[in-house]
C-alpha positions as a Markdown table, in Angstrom:
| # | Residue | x | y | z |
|---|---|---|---|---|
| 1 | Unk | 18.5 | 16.7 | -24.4 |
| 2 | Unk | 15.1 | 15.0 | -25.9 |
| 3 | Unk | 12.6 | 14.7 | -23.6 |
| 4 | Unk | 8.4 | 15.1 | -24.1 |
| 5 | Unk | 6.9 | 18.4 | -22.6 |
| 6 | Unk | 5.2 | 15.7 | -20.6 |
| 7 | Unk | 8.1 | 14.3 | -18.8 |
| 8 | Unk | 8.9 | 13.8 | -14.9 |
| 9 | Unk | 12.8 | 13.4 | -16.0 |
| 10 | Unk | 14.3 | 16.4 | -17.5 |
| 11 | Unk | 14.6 | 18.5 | -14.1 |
| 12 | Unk | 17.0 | 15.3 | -13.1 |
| 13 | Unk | 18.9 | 15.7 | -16.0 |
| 14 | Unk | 18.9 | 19.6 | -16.3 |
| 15 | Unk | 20.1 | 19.4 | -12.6 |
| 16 | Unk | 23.1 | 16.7 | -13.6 |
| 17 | Unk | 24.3 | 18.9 | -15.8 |
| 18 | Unk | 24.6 | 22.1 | -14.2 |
| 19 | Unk | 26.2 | 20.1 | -11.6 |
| 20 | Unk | 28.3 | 18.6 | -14.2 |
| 21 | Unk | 29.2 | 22.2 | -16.2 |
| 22 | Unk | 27.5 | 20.8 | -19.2 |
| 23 | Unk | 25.6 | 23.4 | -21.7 |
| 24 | Unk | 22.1 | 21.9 | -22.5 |
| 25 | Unk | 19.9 | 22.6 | -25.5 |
| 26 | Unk | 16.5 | 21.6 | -24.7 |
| 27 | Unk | 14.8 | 19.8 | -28.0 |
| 28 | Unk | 11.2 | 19.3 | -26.5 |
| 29 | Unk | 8.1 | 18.1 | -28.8 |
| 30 | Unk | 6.3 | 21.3 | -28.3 |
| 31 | Unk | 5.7 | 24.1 | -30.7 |
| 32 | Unk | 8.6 | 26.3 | -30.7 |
| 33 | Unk | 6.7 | 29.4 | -28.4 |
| 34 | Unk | 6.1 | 26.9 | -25.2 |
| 35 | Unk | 9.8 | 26.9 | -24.8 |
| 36 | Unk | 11.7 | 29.0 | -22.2 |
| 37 | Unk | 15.0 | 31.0 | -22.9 |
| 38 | Unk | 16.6 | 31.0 | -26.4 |
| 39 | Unk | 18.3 | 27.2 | -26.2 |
| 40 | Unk | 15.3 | 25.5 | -26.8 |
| 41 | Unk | 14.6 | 23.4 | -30.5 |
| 42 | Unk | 11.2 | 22.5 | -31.2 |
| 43 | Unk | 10.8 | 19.4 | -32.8 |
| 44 | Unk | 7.9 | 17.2 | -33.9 |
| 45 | Unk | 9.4 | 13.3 | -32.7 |
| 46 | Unk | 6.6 | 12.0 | -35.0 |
| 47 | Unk | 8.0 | 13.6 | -38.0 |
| 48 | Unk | 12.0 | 12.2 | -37.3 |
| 49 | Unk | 13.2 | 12.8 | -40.9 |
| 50 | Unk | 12.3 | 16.8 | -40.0 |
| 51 | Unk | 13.6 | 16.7 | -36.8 |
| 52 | Unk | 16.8 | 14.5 | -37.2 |
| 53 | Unk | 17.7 | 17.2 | -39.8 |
| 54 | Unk | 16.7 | 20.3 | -36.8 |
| 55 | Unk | 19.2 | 18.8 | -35.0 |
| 56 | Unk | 22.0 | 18.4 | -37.4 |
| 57 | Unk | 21.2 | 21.9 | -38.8 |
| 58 | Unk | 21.6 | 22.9 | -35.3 |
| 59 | Unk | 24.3 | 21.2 | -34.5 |
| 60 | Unk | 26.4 | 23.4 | -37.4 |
| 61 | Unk | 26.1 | 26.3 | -35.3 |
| 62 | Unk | 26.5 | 24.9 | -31.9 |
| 63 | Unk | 28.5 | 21.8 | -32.1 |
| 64 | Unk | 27.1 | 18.7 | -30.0 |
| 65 | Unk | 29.2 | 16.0 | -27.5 |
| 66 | Unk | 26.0 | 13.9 | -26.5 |
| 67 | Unk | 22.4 | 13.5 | -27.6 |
| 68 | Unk | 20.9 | 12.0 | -24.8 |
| 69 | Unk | 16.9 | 11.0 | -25.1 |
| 70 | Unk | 15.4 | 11.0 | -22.1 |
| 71 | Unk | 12.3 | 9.0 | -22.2 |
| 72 | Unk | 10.2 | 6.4 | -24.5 |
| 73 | Unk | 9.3 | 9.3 | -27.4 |
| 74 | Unk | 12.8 | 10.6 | -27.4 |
| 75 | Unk | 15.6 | 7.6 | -27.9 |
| 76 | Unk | 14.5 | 7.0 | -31.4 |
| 77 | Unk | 15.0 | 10.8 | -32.8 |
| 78 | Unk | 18.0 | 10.7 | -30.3 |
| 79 | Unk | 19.9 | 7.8 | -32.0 |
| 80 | Unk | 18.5 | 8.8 | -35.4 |
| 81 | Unk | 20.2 | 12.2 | -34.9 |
| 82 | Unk | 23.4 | 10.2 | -33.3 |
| 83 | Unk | 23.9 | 8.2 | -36.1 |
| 84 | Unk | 24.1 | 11.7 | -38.6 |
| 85 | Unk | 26.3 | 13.4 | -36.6 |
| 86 | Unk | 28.6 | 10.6 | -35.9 |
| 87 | Unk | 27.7 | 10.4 | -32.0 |
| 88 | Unk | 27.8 | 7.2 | -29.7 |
| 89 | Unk | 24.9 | 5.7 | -29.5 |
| 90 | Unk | 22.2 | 2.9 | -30.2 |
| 91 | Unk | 21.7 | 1.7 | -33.7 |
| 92 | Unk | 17.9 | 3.3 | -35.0 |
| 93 | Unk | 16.8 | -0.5 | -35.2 |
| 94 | Unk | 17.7 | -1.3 | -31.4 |
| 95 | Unk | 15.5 | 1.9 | -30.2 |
| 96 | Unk | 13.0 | 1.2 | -32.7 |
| 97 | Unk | 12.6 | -2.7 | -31.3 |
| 98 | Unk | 12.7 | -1.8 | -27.8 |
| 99 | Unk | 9.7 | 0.6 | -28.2 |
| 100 | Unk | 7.6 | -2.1 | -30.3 |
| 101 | Unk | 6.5 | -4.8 | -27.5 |
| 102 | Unk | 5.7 | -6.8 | -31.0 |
| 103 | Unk | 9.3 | -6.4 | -32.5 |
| 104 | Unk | 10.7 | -7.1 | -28.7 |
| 105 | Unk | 9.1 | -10.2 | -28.3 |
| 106 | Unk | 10.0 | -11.2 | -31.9 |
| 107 | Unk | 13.7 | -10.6 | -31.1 |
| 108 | Unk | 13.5 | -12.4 | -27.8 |
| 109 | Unk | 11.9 | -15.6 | -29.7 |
| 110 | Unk | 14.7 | -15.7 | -31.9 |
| 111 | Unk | 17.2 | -15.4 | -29.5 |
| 112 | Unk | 15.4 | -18.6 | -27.5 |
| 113 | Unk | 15.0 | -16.3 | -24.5 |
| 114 | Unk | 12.8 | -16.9 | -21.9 |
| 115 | Unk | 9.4 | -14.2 | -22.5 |
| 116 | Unk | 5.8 | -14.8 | -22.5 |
| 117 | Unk | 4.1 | -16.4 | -26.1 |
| 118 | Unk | 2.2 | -13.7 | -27.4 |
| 119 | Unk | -0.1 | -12.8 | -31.0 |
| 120 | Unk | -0.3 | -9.9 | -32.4 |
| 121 | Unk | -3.6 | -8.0 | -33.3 |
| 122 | Unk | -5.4 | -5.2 | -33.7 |
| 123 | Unk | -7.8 | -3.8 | -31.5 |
| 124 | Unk | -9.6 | -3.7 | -34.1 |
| 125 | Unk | -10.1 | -7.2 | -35.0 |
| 126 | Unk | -13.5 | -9.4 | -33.8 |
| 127 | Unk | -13.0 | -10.4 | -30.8 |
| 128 | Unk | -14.1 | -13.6 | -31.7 |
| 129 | Unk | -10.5 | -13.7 | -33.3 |
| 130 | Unk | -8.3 | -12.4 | -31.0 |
| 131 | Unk | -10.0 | -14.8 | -28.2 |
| 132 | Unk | -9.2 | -17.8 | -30.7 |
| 133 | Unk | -6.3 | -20.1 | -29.0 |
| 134 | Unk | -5.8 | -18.0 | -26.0 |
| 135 | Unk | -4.8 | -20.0 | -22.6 |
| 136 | Unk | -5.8 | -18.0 | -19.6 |
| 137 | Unk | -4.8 | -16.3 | -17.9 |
| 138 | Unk | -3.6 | -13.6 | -20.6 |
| 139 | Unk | -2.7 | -10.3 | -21.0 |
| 140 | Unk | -3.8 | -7.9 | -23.3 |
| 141 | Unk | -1.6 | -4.7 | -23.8 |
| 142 | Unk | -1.1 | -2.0 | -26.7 |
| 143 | Unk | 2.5 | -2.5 | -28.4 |
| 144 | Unk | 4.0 | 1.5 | -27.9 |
| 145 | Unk | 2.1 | 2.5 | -24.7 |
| 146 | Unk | 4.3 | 3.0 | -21.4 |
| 147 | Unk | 3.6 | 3.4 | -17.8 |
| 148 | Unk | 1.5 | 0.2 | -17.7 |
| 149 | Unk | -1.2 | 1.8 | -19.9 |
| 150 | Unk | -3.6 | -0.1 | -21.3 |
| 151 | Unk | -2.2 | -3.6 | -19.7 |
| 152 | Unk | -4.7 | -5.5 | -18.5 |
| 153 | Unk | -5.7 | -9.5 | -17.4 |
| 154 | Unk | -8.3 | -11.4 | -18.5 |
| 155 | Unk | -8.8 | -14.6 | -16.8 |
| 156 | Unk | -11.5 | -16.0 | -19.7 |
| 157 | Unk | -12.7 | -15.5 | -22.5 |
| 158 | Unk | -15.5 | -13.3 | -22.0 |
| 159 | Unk | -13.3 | -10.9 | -19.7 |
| 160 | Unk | -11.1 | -11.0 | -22.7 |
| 161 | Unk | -13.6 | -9.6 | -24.8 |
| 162 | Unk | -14.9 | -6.8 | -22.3 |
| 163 | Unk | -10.7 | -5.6 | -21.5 |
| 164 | Unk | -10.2 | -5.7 | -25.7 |
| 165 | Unk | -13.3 | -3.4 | -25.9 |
| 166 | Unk | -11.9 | -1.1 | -22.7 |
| 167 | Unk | -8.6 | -0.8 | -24.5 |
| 168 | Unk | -10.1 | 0.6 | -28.1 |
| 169 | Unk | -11.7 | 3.1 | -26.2 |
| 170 | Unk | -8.0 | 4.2 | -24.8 |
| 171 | Unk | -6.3 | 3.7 | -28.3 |
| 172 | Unk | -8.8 | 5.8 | -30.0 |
| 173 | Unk | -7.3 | 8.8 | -30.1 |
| 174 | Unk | -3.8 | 7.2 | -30.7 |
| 175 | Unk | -2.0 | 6.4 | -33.8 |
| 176 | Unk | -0.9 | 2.4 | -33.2 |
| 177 | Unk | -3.9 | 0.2 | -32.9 |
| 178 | Unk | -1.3 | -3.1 | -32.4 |
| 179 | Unk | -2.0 | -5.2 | -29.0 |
| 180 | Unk | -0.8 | -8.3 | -27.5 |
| 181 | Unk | -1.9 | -10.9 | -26.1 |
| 182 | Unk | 0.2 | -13.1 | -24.1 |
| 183 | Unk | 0.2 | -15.6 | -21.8 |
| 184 | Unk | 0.5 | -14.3 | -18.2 |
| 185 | Unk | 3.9 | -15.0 | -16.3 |
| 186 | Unk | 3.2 | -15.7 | -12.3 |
| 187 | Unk | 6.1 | -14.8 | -10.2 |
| 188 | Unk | 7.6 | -11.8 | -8.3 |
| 189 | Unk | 8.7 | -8.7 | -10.5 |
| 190 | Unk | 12.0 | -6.4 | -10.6 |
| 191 | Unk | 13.1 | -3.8 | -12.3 |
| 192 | Unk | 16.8 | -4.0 | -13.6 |
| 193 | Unk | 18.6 | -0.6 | -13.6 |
| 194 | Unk | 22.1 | -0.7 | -16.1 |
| 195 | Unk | 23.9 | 1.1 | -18.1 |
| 196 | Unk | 25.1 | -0.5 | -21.4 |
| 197 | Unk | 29.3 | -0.4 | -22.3 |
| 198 | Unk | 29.9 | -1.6 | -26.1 |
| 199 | Unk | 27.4 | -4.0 | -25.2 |
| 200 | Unk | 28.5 | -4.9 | -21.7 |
| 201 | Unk | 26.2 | -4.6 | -19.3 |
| 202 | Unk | 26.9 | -2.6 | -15.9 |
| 203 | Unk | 23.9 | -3.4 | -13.1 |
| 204 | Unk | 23.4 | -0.4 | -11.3 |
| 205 | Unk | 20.9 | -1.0 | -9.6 |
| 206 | Unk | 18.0 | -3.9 | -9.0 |
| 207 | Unk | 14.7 | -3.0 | -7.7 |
| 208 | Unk | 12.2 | -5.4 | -5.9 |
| 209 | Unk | 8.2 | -4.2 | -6.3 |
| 210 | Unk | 6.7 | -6.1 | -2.8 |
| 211 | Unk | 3.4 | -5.5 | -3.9 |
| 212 | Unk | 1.8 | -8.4 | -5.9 |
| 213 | Unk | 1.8 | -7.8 | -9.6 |
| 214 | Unk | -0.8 | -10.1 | -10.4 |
| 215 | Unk | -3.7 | -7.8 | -12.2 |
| 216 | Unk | -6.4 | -7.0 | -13.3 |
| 217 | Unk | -3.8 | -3.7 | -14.1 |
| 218 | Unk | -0.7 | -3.9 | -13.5 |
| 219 | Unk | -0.2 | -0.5 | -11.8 |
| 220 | Unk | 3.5 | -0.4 | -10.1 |
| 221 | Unk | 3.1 | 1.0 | -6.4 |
| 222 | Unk | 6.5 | 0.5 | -4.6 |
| 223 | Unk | 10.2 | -0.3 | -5.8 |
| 224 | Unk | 12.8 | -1.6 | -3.3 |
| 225 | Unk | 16.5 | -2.1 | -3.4 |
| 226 | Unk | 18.1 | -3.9 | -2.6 |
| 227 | Unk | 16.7 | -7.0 | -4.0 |
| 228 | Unk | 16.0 | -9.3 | -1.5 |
| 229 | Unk | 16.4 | -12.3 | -3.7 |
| 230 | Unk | 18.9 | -14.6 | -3.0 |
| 231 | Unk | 22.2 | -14.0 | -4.5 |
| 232 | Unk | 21.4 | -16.5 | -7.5 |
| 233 | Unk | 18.0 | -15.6 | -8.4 |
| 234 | Unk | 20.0 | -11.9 | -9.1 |
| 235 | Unk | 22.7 | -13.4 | -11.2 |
| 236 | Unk | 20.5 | -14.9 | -13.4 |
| 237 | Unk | 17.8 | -12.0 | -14.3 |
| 238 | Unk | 20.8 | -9.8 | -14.8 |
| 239 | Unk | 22.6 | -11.9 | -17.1 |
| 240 | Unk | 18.7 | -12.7 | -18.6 |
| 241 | Unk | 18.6 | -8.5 | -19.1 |
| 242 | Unk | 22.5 | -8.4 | -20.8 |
| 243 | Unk | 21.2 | -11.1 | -23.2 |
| 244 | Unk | 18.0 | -9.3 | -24.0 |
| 245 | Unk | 19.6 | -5.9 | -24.7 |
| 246 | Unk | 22.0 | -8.4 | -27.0 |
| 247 | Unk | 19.0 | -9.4 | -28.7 |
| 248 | Unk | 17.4 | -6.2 | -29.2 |
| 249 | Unk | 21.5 | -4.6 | -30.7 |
| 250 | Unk | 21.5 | -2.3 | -27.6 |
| 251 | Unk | 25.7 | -1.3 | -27.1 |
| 252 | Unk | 25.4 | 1.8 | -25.6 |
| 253 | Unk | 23.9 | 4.2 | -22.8 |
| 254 | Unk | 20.7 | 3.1 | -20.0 |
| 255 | Unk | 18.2 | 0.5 | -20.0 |
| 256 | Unk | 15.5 | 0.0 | -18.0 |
| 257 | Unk | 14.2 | -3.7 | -17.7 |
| 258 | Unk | 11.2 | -5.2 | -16.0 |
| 259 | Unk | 11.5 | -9.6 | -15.5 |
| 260 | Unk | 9.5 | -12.2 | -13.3 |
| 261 | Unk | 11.5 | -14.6 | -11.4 |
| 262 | Unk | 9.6 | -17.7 | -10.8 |
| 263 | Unk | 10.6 | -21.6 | -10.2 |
| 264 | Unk | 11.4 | -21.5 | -13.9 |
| 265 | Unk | 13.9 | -19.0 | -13.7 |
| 266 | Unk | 14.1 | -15.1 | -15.0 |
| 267 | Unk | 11.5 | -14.5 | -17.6 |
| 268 | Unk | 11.9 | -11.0 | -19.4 |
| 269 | Unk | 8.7 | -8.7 | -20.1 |
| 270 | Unk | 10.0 | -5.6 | -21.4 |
| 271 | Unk | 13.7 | -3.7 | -21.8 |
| 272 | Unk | 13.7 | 0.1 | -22.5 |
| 273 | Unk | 16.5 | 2.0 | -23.5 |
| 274 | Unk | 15.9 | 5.0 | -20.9 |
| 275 | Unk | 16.6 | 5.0 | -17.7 |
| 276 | Unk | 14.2 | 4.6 | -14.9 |
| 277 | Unk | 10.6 | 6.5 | -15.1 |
| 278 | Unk | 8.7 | 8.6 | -13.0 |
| 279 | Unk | 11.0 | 10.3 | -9.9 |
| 280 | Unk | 12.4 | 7.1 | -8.8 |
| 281 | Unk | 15.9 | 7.6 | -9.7 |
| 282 | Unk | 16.2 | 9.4 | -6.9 |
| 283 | Unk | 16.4 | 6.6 | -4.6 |
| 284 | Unk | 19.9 | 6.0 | -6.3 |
| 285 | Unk | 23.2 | 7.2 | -5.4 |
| 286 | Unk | 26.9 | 6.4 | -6.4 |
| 287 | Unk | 30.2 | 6.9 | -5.8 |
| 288 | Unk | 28.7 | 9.0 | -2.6 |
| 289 | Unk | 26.1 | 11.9 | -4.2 |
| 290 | Unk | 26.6 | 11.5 | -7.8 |
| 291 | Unk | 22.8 | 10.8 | -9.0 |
| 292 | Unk | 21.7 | 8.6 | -11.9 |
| 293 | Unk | 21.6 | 10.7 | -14.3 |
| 294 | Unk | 24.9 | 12.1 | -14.1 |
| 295 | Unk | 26.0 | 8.7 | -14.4 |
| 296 | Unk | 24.3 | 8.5 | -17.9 |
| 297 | Unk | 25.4 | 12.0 | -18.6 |
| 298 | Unk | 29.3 | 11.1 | -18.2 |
| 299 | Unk | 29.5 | 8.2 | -20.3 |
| 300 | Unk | 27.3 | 10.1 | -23.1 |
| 301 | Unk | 30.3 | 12.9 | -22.8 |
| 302 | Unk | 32.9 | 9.8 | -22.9 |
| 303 | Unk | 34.2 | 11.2 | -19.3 |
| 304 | Unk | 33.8 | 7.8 | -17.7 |
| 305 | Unk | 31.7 | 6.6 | -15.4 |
| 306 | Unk | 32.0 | 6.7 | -11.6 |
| 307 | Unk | 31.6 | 3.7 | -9.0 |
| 308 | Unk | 28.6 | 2.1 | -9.1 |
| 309 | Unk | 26.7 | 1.3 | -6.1 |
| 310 | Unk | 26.9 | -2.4 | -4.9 |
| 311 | Unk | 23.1 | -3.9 | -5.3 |
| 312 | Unk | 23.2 | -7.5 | -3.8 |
| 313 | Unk | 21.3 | -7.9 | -0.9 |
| 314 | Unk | 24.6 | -9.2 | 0.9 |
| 315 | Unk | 26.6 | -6.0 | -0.2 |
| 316 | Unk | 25.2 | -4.1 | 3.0 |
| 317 | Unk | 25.2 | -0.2 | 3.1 |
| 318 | Unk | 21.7 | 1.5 | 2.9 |
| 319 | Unk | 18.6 | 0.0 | 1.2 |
| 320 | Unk | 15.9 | 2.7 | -0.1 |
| 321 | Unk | 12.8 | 3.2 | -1.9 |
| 322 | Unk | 10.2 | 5.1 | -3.7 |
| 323 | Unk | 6.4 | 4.8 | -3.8 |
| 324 | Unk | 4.3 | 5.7 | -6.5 |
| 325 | Unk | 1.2 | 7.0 | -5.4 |
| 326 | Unk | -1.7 | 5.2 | -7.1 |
| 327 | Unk | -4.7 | 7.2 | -8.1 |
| 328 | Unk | -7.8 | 5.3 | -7.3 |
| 329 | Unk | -10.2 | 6.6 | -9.1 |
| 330 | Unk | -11.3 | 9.4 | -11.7 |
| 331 | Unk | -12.0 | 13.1 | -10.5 |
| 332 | Unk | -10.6 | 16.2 | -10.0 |
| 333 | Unk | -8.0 | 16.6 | -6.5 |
| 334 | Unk | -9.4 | 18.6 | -4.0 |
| 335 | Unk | -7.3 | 18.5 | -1.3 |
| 336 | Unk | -4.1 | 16.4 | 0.2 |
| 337 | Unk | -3.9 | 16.1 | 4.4 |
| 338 | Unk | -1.7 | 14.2 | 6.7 |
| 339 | Unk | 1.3 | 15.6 | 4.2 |
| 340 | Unk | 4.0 | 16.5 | 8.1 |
| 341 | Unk | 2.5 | 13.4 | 9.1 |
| 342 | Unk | 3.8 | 11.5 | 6.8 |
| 343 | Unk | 7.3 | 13.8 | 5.6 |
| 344 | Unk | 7.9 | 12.5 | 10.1 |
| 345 | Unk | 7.6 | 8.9 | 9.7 |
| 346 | Unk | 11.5 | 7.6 | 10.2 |
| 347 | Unk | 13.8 | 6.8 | 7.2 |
| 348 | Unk | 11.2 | 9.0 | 4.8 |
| 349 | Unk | 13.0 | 11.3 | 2.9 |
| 350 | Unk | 10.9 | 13.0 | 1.2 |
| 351 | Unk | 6.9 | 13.3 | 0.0 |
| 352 | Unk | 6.5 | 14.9 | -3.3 |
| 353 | Unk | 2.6 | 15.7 | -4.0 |
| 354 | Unk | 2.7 | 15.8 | -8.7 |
| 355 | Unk | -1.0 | 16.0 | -9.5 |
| 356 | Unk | -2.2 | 19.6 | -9.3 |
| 357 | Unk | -5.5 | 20.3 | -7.7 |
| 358 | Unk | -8.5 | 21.2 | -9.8 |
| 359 | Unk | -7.2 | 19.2 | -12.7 |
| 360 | Unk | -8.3 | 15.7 | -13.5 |
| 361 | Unk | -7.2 | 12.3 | -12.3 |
| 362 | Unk | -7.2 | 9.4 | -14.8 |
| 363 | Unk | -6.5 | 6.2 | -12.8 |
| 364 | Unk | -4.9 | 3.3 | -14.5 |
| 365 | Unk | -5.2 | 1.4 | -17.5 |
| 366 | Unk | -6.9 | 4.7 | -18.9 |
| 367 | Unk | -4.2 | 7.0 | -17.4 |
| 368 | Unk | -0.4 | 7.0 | -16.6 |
| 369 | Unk | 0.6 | 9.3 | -14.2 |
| 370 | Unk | 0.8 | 9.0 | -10.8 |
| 371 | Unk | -0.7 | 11.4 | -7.5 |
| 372 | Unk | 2.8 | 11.9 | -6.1 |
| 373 | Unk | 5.9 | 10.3 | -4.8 |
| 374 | Unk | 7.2 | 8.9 | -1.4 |
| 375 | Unk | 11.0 | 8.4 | -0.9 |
| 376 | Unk | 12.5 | 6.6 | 1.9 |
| 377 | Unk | 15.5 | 5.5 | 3.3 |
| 378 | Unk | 17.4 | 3.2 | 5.7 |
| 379 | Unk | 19.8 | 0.4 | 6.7 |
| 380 | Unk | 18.0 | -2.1 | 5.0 |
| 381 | Unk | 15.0 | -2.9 | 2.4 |
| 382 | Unk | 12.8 | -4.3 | 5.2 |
| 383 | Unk | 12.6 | -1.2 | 7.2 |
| 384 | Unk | 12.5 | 0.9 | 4.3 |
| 385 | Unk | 9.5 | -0.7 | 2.8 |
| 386 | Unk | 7.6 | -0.4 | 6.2 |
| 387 | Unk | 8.6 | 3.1 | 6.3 |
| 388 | Unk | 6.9 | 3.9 | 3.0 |
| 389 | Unk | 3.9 | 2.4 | 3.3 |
| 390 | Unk | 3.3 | 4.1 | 7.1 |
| 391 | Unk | 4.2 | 7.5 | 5.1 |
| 392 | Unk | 1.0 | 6.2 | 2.5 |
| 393 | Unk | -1.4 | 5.4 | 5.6 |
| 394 | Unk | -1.0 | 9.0 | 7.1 |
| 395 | Unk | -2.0 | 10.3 | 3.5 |
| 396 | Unk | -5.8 | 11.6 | 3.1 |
| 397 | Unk | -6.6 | 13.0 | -0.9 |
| 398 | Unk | -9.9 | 14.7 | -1.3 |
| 399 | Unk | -11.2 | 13.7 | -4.9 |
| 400 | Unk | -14.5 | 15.1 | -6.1 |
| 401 | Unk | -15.9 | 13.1 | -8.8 |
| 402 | Unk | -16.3 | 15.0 | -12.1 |
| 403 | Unk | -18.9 | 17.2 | -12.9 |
| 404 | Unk | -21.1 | 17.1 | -16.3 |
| 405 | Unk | -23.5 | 20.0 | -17.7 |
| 406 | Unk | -26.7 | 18.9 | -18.9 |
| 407 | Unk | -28.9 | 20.2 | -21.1 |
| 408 | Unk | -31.0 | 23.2 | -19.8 |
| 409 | Unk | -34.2 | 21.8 | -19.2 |
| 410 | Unk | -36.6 | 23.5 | -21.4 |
| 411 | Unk | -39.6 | 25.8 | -19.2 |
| 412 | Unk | -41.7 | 25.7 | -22.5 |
């Protein structure tokens, strides 16, 4: 199991498969002492020549089933290291392109489907030239960032200039200095949750965001499903996702897409080959308790998958939800109240508090993580979306803004 020392999914898939009986050697991009028990590989996922040959050296002495990368950093290494050991999984390209917005939206032109027009820069460039031919609104992103990072609107030129000079100050300390900038798509936004047969796509799930995505960040708050689009509206983005995984040569394992559904029809932003981020899988059951990811972790062992759960909004059964917990500004958490208050509203299942106190907040585009999670759930999306934004009203955070030494003035 790949997975960055950072990441919010690998307790879901440790706890999959113990539940599973499944043996799990951790290879985690950390140095080699950060890593608990004796199963652990360190690996450097930057480095993938090195670590693709870890894992087949490791793989002599304990023989793999599955590789299974579990976020952005990981799928890569995961079907690099796939491919030498003769395990199912994505072709190298396929991962590569779905992690470069540049090469995705080169394969979706080429395919003829239905994505924003964007140009490629660095952040580098004069401004001057990057604002050249733009229709506003736009939006400027970084091409290998996740989590909304870095994705901002400008609605003119001179915005432009002041979001391209916000985003070198965030890319600065990263390796990829490629953006876009692309026309902005109006329209409501879902998130497509399936899981990829020989190139068939199985919807698991689709999620509705009811808050307006419209900018200047694009910060996701709140993810609903069933969709509430009509029957139609559904058919169409998931067939729009199946055809962009086509075009990208994903046959194999989870995706994760995000579309816009507007009078035009499904327009497609971005398709990961993960499943969904941040502790939102657990709004999603099947076949009764079985959770997401032991639904990725069966077909990766080729045991088969189990029922999926029916995701139209006239299948019935329950609806539910997660909201991400927006930090809204920088400092350092003090304090969280109003935590029974909100764990009591009905249908909430569950408040989950992830930012530590006494460690900094980054709000978005700088940062990517979120304060915590809310999960609800209910007999249908309606009440469950009311549910978790009463549990977010009860909730008081204390943030004290940062504190900066200056120099000792002199007594002299």
């Amino acid at each position: 199991m790949l997975a960055s020392a950072q990441s919010y999914r690998s307790p879901a898939f440790t706890r999959a498969a113990e539940r599973l009986g499944v043996e799990v050697i951790q290879g985690r991009d950390v140095p080699l002492p950060m890593l608990k028990g004796s199963d652990g590989l360190a690996l450097d996922y930057r480095d993938l020549e090195r670590s693709t040959a870890a894992i087949v050296s490791a793989a002599r002495e304990r023989p793999l089933t599955a590789i299974v990368g579990v976020d952005d950093s990981a799928t890569r290494l995961a079907a690099l290291a796939s491919a030498a050991l003769g395990l199912p999984h994505n072709s190298p390209a396929a991962t590569a392109a779905a992690q470069d917005k540049r090469a995705m939206r080169e394969c979706f032109a080429r395919a003829g489907l239905p994505s924003p027009r964007a140009h490629a820069h660095s952040v580098l460039d004069d401004p001057d030239r990057i604002t050249r031919d733009v229709t506003y609104p736009c939006v400027i992103k970084p091409t290998s960032l996740s989590a909304s990072r870095g994705v901002m609107r400008a609605d003119d030129a001179a915005q432009l200039v002041s979001r391209i000079e916000r985003l070198r100050g965030i890319l600065s300390t990263e390796r990829c200095q490629d953006i876009l900038v692309e026309e902005y798509i109006p329209g409501v936004e879902v998130a497509l949750e399936g899981l990829l047969d020989d190139g068939r796509l199985r919807v698991l799930a689709l999620f509705d965001k009811p808050d307006p995505m419209e900018g200047p960040f694009f910060e996701e708050t709140m993810l609903v499903t069933p969709s509430r689009l009509p029957s139609k509206a559904q058919e169409s983005i998931a067939a729009a996702a199946a055809r962009a995984a086509t075009a990208l040569g994903l046959k194999h394992g989870p995706i994760h897409a995000e579309l816009r559904w507007n009078e035009r029809g499904a327009w497609l932003l971005e398709v990961a080959a993960r499943t969904i981020g941040g502790l939102c899988s657990r709004t999603l059951r099947f076949g009764g308790l079985h959770s997401l990811e032991e639904v990725v972790l069966r077909q990766a062992l080729g045991w088969g998958t189990i029922p999926e759960q029916r995701v139209g909004n006239e299948a019935g059964g329950e609806a539910s939800g997660a909201l991400m917990i927006p930090i809204p500004g920088p400092g350092v958490l003090r304090g969280i109240e109003g935590l029974e208050e909100a764990r009591g509203i009905p249908g909430i299942e569950g408040v989950e508090i992830t930012a530590r106190e006494g460690y900094p907040l980054v709000a978005l585009p700088e940062g990517d993580r979120y304060l915590g999670f809310i999960f609800a759930r209910s007999e249908n999306p309606a009440h469950v979306e009311a549910s978790l934004r009463a549990a977010h009203a009860c909730l008081r955070f204390r943030i004290a803004r940062e504190l900066t030494l200056a120099a000792p003035i002199s007594s002299a």
